[in-house]
N, C-alpha and C positions, 0 to 999 in steps of 0.2 A: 565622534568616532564610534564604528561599534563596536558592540561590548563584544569581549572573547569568550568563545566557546568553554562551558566551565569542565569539559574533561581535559579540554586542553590546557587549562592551567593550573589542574590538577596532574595533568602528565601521564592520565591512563585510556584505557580504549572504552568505546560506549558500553563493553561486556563487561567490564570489571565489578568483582562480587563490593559485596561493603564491606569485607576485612581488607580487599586490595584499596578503596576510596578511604580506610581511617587511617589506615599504613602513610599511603601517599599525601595525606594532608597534615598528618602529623610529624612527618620526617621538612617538607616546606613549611608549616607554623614555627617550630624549630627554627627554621633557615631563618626566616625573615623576621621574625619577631620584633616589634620597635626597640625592646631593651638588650637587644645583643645588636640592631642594629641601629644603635643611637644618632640620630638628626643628620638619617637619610631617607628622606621623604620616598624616595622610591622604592625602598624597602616596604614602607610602612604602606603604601598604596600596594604595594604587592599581596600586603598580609591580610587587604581586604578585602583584596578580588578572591583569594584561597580562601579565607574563611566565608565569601559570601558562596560559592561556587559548592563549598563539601555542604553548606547548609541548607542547598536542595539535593543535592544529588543523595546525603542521607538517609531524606525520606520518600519508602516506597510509591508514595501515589504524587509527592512533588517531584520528582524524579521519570515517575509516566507522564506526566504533563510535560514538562520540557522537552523528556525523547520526543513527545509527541508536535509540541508548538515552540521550541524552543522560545527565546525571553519574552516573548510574547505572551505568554502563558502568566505570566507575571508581571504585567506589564496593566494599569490604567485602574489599578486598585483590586486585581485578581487572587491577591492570596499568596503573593510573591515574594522574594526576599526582603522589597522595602518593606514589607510590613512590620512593624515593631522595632525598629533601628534602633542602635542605642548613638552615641557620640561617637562623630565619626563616618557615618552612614553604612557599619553594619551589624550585627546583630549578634548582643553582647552573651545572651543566651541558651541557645544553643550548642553551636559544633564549638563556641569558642572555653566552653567549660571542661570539652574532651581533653583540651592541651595544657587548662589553667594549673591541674595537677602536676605535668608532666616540667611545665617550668617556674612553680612556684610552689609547689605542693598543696596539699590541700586544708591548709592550714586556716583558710580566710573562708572554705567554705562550711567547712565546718562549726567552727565559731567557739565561745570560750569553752573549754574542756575536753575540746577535740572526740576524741576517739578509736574504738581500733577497729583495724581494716578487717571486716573476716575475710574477705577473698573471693566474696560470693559476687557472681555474675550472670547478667541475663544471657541468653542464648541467644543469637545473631539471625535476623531475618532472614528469607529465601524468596527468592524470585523465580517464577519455572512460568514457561512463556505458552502460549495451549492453543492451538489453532483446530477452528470448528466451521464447518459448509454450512453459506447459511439456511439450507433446510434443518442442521441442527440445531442453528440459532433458531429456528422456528420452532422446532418442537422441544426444545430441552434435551438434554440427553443424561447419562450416568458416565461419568468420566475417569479413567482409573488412571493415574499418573506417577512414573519410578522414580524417585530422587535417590543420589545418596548423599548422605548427609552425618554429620556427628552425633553421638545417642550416646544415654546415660551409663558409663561401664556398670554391665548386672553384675560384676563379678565382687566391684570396691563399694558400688551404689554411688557413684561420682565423688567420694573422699580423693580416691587418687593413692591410698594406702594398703598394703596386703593384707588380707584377712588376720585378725589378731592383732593387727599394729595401727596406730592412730596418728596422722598429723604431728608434729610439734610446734613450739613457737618460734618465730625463726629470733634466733641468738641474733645477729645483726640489726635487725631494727623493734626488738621486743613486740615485736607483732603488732607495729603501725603498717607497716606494708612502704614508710617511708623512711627516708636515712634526710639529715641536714647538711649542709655544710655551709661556713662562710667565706661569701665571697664580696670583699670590701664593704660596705655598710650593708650589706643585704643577706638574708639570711636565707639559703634556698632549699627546699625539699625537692627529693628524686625518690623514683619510685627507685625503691631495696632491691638494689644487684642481686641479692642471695635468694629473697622469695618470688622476686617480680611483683610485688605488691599484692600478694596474697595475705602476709604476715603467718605464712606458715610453711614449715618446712618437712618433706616429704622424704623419713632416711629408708624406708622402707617400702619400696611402689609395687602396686601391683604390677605384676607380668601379664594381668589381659592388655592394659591403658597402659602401660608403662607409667604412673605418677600421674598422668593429666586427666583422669576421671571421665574420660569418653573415647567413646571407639567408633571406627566409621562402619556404616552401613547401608545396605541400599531397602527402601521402603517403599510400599506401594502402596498409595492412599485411593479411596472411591471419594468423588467430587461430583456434585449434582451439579450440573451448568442451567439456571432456570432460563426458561423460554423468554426471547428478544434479546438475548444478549449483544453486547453491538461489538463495534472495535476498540481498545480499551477499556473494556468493563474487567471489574478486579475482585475478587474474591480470594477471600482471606479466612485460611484453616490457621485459628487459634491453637500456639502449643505445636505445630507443627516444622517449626524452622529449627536450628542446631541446639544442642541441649547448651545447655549454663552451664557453668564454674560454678568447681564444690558446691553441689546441688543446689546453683540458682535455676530460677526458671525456664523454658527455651522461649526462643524466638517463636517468631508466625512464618507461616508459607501464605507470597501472595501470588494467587494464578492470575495472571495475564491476559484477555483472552482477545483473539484478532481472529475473525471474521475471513473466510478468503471470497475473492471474487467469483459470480455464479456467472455462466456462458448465457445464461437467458437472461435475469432481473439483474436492477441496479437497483439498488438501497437508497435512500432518501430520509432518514429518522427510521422511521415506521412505518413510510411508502416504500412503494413498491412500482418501480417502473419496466415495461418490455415494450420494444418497437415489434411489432407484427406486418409485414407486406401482404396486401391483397390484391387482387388480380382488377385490372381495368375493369372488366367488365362487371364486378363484382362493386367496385367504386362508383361506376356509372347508374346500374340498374334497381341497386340496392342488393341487400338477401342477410345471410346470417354466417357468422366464422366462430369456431370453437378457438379459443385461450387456453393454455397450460396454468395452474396456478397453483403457489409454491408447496402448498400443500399434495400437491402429485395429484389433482382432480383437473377439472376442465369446468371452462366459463365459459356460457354461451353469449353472444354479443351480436342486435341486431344493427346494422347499419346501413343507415338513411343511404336514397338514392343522390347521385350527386356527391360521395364522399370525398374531400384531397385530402392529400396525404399532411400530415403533420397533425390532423384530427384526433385529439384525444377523449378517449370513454374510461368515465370514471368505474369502479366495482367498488362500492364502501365496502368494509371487511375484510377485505383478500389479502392487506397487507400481514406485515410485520406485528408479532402480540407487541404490548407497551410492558416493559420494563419490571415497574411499579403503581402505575395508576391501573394495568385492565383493560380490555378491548383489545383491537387491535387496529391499526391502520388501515388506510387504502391501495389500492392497486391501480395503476394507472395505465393502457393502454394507447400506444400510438401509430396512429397506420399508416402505412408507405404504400401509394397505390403505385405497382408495380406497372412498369412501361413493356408490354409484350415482346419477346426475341424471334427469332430462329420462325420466320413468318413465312407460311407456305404459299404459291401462286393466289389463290384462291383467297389466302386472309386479307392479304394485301390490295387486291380489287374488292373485295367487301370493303375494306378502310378505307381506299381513294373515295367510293361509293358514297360512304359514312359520311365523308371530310366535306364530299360534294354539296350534300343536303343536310351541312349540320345545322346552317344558320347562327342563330345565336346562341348557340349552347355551351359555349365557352366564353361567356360574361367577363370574366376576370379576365382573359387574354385582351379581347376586344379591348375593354376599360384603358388597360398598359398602354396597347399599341395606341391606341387613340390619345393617349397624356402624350406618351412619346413624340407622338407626329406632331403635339401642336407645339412642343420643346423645341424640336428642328424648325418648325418655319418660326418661331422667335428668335433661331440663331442669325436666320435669313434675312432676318426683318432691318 
């Protein structure tokens, strides 16, 4: 049976940011969980398609590979979800440590003596998607790109408190950021109604942030796109994605970059392919044709008499720069000997003329017809 589509079973669209994919998997881990849903196997099969499904789509470049190959991508020992399973067959790790607080608290990962919650969090990745011609991807360019995004309130410095006023501890769960309660031999932690799991409480918020210690804003960063960039190549501004909670660190911004299609070359790695038509007589007699090449220059290319169409002339160099190794690719050239139209009295008695006294100069037809004929009297035979 194939496997389902993991935004579908996560329940959101292939746009969805990673606050909408923790939201959504954390409200179904909840659902299905094996101990709220005890010795219903179907449950528990549910909880391991959700949790294998959020633990790529979480991360940004296992995430480009899927949009990109979907399970295939991970598929024959690629780096995929199977890798590192725990019992069970999905991976204990990971997305499944997001929820372990939220229904058992964090009591077990902690270890003896626990600790307290300061509140502090990282700031949340960003994805911004960047399309470049590939004569950009040829030469590199300087790339300025607007996001908006969440940034550190200058006004509290990301406390979340009014000038002069400071945090306090939040009275409800003395500043674990967890509350207990029991529920028949189990003893369960929830993240603190009253702070949210900050373990601090805010009676004084600033008026820029109103209490949450960031404010949204729009930004505009310069991005070097280095030369060969392909389709999917990813580059990653460090510190540039949402700021953090009470002054934890921010996220990254990862750029995206896709390539669009050129009217003349086709891409190949680092090759470089164009069909060129050239005129019969030009096929027949020989002579020479100038090439466009990506570069905005011209190749000259001389071609034997006798050329047909499908003949390809190499140009080392002309392609695509490489990546990370250096040099660049080839450029590959293919001719289409063009069959004459719109033939005036005069061309067309030169051509019967031509046809009359070609003899054998059309090798390859002769050869066909000559197989072909001795095919039909074996039919006959």
């Amino acid at each position: 049976m194939a496997k389902a589509d993991f935004y579908e079973t996560l329940g959101v669209d292939r746009g969805a940011s990673e606050g909408d994919l923790k939201k959504a998997f954390r409200k179904l881990a909840m659902q299905y969980h094996p101990d709220r849903n005890p010795d219903d196997d179907a449950a528990e099969q549910k909880f391991k398609e959700i949790n294998e499904a959020y633990d790529v789509l979480k991360d940004p470049e296992r995430r480009a590979a899927y949009d990109q190959f979907g399970h295939a991508a991970f598929e024959a020992g690629m780096g995929g979800p199977g890798g590192g399973m725990g019992a069970g067959g999905f991976n204990f790790g990971g997305s499944f440590s997001d929820i372990f607080d939220d229904l058992f608290g964090d009591a077990f990962s902690r270890g003896p003596g626990g600790g307290r919650n300061s509140g502090v969090q990282r700031g949340s990745d960003l994805r911004y998607d960047y399309d470049v011609s590939l004569e950009e991807a040829y030469t590199g360019k300087k790339a300025e790109v607007t996001i908006n995004t969440s940034v550190t309130c200058d006004t509290c410095g990301g406390s979340g408190a009014k000038a002069g006023s400071t945090p306090t501890t939040c009275g409800t769960c003395n500043g674990v950021g967890k509350v207990r309660s029991q529920q028949g031999f189990f003893t369960v932690e929830r993240t603190c109604p009253t702070c949210h799991g900050s373990g601090q409480v805010i009676s004084d918020p600033c008026d820029a942030c109103h209490g949450s210690g960031q404010v949204q804003r729009e930004k505009t960063l310069s991005v070097n796109i280095p030369k060969g960039v392909e389709n999917g190549t990813r580059i990653r501004l460090g510190g540039e994605g949402e700021a953090g909670m009470r002054g934890g660190p921010p996220g990254d911004l990862y750029l995206f970059l896709s390539v669009r299609p050129h009217r003349l070359f086709k891409r190949d790695g680092n090759d470089l392919h164009v069909g060129v038509p050239i005129p019969m007589t030009t096929a027949a007699l020989g002579g020479q044709i100038e090439v466009p090449t990506i570069d905005g220059k011209r190749a000259r290319i001389t071609v034997p008499e006798g050329t047909q169409s499908g003949r390809q002339f190499r140009l080392r160099g002309k392609g695509m720069p490489r990546l990370q190794r250096g040099g660049e690719g080839d450029m590959f050239v293919h001719v289409d000997v063009e069959t004459p139209v719109n033939l005036t009295s005069e061309q067309k008695k030169i051509l019967k003329e031509f046809d009359e006294a070609s003899g054998n100069s059309s090798p390859e037809s002769e050869s066909f017809f000559s197989k072909a004929k001795e095919f039909w009297e074996d039919l006959t035979d």
